[in-house]
C-alpha positions in Angstrom: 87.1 74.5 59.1 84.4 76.9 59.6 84.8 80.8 59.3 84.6 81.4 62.8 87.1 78.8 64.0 90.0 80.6 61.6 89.2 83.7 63.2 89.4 82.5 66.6 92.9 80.3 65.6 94.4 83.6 63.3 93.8 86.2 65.7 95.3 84.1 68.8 98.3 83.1 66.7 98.3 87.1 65.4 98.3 88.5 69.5 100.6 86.4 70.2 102.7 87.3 67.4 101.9 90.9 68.3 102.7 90.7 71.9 106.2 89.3 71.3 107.2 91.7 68.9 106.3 94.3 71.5 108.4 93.0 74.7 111.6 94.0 72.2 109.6 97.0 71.7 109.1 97.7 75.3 112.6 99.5 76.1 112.5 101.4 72.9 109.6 102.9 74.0 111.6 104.5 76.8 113.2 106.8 74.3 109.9 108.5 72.9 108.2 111.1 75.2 104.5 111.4 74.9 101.8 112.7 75.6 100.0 111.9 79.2 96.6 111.0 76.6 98.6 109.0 74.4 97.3 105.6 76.1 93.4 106.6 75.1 94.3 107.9 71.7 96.4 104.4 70.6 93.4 103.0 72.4 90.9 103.8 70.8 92.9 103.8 67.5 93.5 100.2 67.8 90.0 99.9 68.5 89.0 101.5 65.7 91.4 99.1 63.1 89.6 96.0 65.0 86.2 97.3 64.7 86.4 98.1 61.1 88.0 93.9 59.8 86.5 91.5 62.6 83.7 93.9 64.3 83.4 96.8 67.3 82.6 93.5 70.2 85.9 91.8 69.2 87.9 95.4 69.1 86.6 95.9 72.5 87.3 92.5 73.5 91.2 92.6 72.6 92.1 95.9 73.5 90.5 95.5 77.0 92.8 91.7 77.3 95.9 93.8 76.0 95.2 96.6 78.6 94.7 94.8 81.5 98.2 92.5 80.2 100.0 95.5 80.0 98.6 97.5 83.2 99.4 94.6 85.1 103.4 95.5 84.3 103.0 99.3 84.5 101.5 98.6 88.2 104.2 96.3 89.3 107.2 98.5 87.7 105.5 101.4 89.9 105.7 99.0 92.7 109.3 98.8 92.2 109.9 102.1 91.9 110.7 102.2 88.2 109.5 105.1 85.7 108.1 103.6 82.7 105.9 105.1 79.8 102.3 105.6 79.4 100.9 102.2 77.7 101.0 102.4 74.0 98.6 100.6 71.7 99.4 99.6 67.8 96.7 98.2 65.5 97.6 94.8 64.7 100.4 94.5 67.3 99.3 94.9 70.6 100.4 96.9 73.1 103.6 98.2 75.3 104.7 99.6 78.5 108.0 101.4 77.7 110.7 100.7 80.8 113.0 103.8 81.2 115.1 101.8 83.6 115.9 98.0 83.7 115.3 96.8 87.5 118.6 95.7 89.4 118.2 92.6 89.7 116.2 89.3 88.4 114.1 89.0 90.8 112.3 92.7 90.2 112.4 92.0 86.6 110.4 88.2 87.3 108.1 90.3 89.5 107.1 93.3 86.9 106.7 90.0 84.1 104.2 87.9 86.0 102.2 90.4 86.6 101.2 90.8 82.8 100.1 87.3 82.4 98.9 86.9 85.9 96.5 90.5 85.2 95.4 88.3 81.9 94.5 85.7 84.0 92.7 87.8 85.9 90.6 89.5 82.8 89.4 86.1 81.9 87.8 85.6 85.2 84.4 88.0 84.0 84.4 85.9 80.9 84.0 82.9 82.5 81.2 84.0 84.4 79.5 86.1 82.5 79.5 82.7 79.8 78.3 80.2 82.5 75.5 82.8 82.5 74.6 83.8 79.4 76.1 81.2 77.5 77.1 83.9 74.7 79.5 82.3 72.7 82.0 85.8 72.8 83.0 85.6 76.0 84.0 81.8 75.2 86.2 83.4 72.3 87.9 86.1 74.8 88.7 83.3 77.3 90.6 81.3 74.5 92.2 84.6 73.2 92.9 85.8 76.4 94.3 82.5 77.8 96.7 81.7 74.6 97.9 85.3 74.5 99.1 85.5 78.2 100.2 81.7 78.3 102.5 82.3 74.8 103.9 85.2 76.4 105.1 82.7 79.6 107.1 80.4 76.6 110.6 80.3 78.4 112.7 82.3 76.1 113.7 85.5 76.7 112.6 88.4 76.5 108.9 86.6 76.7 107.8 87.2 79.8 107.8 83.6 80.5 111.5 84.1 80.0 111.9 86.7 82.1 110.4 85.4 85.1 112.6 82.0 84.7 115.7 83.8 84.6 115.7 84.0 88.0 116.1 80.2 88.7 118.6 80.5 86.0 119.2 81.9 82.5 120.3 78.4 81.0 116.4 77.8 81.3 116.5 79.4 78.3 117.9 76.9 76.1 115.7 74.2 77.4 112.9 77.0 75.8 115.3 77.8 72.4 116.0 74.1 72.1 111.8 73.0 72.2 111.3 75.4 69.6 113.7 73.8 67.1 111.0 70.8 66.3 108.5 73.3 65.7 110.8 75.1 63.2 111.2 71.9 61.2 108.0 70.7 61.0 105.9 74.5 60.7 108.8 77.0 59.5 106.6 79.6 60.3 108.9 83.0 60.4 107.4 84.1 63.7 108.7 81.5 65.4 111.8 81.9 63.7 112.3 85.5 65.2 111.1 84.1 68.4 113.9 81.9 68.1 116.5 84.2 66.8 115.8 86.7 69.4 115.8 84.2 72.6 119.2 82.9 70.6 120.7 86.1 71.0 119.8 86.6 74.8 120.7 83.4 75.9 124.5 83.9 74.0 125.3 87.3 76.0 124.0 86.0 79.0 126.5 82.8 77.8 129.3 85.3 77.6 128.5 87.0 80.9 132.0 85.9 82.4 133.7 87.0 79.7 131.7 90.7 79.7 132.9 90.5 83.1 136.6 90.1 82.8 136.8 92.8 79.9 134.6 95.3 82.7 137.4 94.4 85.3 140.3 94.8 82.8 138.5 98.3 81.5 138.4 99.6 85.1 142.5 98.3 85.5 142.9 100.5 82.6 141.0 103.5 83.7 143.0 103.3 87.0 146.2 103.3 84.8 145.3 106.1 82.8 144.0 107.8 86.3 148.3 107.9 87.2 149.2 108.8 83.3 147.0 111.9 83.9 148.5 112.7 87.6 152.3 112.7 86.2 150.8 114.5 82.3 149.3 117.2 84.5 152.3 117.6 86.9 154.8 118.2 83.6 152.1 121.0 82.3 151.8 122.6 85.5 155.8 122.3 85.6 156.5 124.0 82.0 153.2 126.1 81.8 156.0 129.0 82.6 158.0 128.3 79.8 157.7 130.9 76.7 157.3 127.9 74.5 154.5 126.2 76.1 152.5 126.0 73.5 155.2 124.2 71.5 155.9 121.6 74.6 152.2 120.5 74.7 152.4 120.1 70.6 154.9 117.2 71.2 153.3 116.2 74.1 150.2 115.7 71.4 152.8 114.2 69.2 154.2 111.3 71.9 150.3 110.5 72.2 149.4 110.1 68.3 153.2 108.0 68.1 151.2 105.8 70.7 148.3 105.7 69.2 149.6 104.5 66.0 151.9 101.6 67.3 148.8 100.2 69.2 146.6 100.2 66.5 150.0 98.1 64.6 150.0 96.0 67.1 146.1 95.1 67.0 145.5 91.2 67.0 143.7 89.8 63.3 142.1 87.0 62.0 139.4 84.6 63.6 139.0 84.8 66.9 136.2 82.2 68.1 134.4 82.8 71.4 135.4 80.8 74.8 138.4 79.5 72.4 139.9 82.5 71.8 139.0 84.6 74.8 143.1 85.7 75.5 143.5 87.2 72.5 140.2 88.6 72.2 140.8 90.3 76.0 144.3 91.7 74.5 142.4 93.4 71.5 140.0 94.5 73.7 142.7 96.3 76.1 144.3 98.2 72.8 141.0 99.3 71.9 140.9 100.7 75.5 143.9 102.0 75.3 143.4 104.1 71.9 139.8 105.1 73.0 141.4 106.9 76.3 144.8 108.5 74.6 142.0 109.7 72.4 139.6 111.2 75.1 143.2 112.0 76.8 144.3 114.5 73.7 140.8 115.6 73.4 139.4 116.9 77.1 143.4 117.7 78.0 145.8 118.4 75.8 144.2 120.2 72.9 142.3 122.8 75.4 145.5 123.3 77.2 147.0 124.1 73.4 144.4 126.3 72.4 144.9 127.9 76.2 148.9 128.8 75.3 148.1 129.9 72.0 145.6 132.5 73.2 147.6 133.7 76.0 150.7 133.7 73.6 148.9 136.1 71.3 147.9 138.5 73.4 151.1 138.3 74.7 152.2 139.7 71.4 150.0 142.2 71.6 150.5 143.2 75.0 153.9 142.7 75.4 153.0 140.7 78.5 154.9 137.6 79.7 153.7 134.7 78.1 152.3 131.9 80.2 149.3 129.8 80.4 147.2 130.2 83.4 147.7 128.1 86.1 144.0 127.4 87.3 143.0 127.2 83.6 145.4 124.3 83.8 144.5 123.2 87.2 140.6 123.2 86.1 141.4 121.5 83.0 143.1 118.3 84.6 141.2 117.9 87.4 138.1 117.7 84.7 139.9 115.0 83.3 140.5 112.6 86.7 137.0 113.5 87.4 135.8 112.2 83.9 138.2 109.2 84.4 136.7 108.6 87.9 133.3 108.9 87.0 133.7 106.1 83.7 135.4 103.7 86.3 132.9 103.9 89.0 130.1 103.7 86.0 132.6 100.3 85.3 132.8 98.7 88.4 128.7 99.1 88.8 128.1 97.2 85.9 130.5 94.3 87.0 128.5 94.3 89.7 125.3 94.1 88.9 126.1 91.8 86.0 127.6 89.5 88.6 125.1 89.6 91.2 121.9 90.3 88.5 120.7 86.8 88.6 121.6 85.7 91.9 118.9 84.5 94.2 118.0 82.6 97.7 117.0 79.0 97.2 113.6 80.3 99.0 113.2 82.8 96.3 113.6 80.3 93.3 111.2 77.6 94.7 108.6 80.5 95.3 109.3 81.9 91.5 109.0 78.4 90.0 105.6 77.2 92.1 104.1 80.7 90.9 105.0 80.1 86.9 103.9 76.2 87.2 100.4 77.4 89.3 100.0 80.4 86.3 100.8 78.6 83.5 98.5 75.4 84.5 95.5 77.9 85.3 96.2 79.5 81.8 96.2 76.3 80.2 93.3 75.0 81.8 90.8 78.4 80.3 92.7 77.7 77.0 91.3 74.2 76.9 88.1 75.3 78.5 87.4 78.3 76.3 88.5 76.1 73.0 85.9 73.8 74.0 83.3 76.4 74.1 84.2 77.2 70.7 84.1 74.0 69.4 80.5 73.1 70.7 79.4 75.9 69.6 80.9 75.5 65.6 79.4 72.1 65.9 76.1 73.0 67.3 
């Protein structure tokens, strides 16, 4: 094999490896903040590392597939109405547009993935003319590249693009993708593909469990409604004893009761094995005590111990003042309607979740046939340069 065919065959193995490293990467992105030139800097950074191993006309050739792949999902998350980050180039990798907000539905997110491999479509196009006229055998290079890197990322396995934009037919897709993969793992157990694999595993088991996420979010709200009542009745007996001239000691035990009931759920907590879809009953009744104990926590914390500190304050400059000692009453008013308000706010946060995880991939028939004639018509055109532009290669190694 001559030199210039294992270049071509490492670095389109090496994008592709790169760009599916980066959709994980995309959403972490959303946590770093930086700077509005931060896209020209990585840029020309990349450019640079390129330049200096495989030459400047091949750095230029990469980084302008990887930024018209990438602007291609910035433009359609604008579209939607979705902030993201600047694009974000690293040497070796590729490059990333950082979501700060995943869309509402599958349908936005099939949307803002086709356009990545559809704008690499796209950037192949000035190749493929600028070959038939030249017959430069460069631009036959950046139509391989740029075809196997955009047609990899339509593989159906999420979070690929390709996977992405499927999941809108129907996340089972998925396996079909995971379950093609596993012959390539046994005869080429390259580690890549392994991660590709582990990754679209991983997806395509909490999308699996989605019914089961579901019940637990419905059972969580149930409990936030309870614990909505607990903290009516709790607040009525403060405001009822805040008078008494051992308030501070009444809200002690009340702290007291709540630890007792902390303790005997955490007794109570279900052990041993507990395999998914098998064991889903007792899995849901560990899940409720955890509940349980996380909100008598938050219960003591936002309510009972800044009413306590409240008394003792007042208490001591009772002592001091030799004024009647009582907590104030708005102090204690303020204090528990903080807490419904927190309660209310966790349970509407709740039920919006359900929601969208129960609606996320629902879509009109018309919408699916659309989806699925677009990803056949992209992926055949993509295939079709890959062929074409490895055939340029290859007359030109043999020539």
């Amino acid at each position: 094999m001559s030199k210039k065919k294992k270049q071509s065959k490492i670095w389109a193995g090496l994008s592709a490896v790169g760009l599916f490293l980066l959709s994980k990467l995309k959403f972490v992105f959303a946590l770093l903040k930086v700077g509005k030139f931060a896209t020209l800097i990585s840029m020309f950074i990349s450019f640079g590392a390129y330049a200096i191993i495989y030459g400047w006309k091949f750095g230029v050739a990469l980084v302008y597939l990887l930024f018209v792949h990438e602007m291609g999902h910035l433009l359609a998350a604008k579209q939607k109405k979705l902030p993201t980050s600047p694009a974000i180039f690293i040497p070796f990798l590729g490059a990333a547009v950082g979501m700060k907000k995943m869309p509402d539905n599958a349908k936005d997110e099939a949307y803002i993935a086709y356009a990545g491999p559809l704008f690499g479509l796209l950037s192949i196009l000035p190749a493929v003319v600028l070959y038939e006229k030249t017959g430069y055998p460069l631009w036959g290079l950046m139509i391989s590249l740029g075809a196997t890197i955009n047609l990899f990322n339509l593989f159906p396995v999420s979070p690929l693009d390709g996977g992405r934009i499927v999941g809108v037919l129907s996340p089972k897709i998925w396996l079909i993708g995971l379950i093609c993969i596993i012959p390539i793992l046994i005869l080429s157990p390259d580690p890549i593909i392994f991660l590709i694999f582990l990754f679209g595993l991983g997806n395509w088991w909490r999308n699996a469990r989605r019914d089961y996420t579901v019940k637990e979010g419905k059972q969580t709200e149930e409990l936030l409604v309870n614990e909505q009542e607990e903290a009516r009745k709790l607040g009525n007996e403060l405001k009822h004893y805040q008078d008494m001239p051992n308030f501070a000691y009444i809200v002690d035990h009340m702290m007291d009761e709540n630890r007792v009931s902390k303790d005997r759920l955490i007794r109570n907590l279900p052990d041993g094995w507990m395999l998914p879809f098998f064991h889903d009953k007792k899995k849901l009744k560990k899940d409720a005590i955890l509940t349980k104990i996380s909100l008598l926590e938050k219960r003591e914390r936002l309510l009972l111990v800044p009413c306590k500190e409240e008394a003792l304050k007042e208490e001591h400059s009772t002592v001091e003042e030799g004024q009647q000692e009582k907590a104030p009453e708005q102090f204690i008013n303020e204090l528990i309607s903080s807490y419904e308000e927190s309660l209310l706010n966790e349970k509407e946060n709740v039920q919006n979740e359900i929601e969208k995880m129960k609606n996320y991939y629902v879509a009109s028939m018309k919408t699916k046939v659309t989806v699925l004639v677009l990803y056949l018509l992209l992926a055949g055109s993509l295939s079709y340069f890959v062929v074409y532009g490895n055939t340029i290669m290859k007359s030109h190694l043999i020539g």
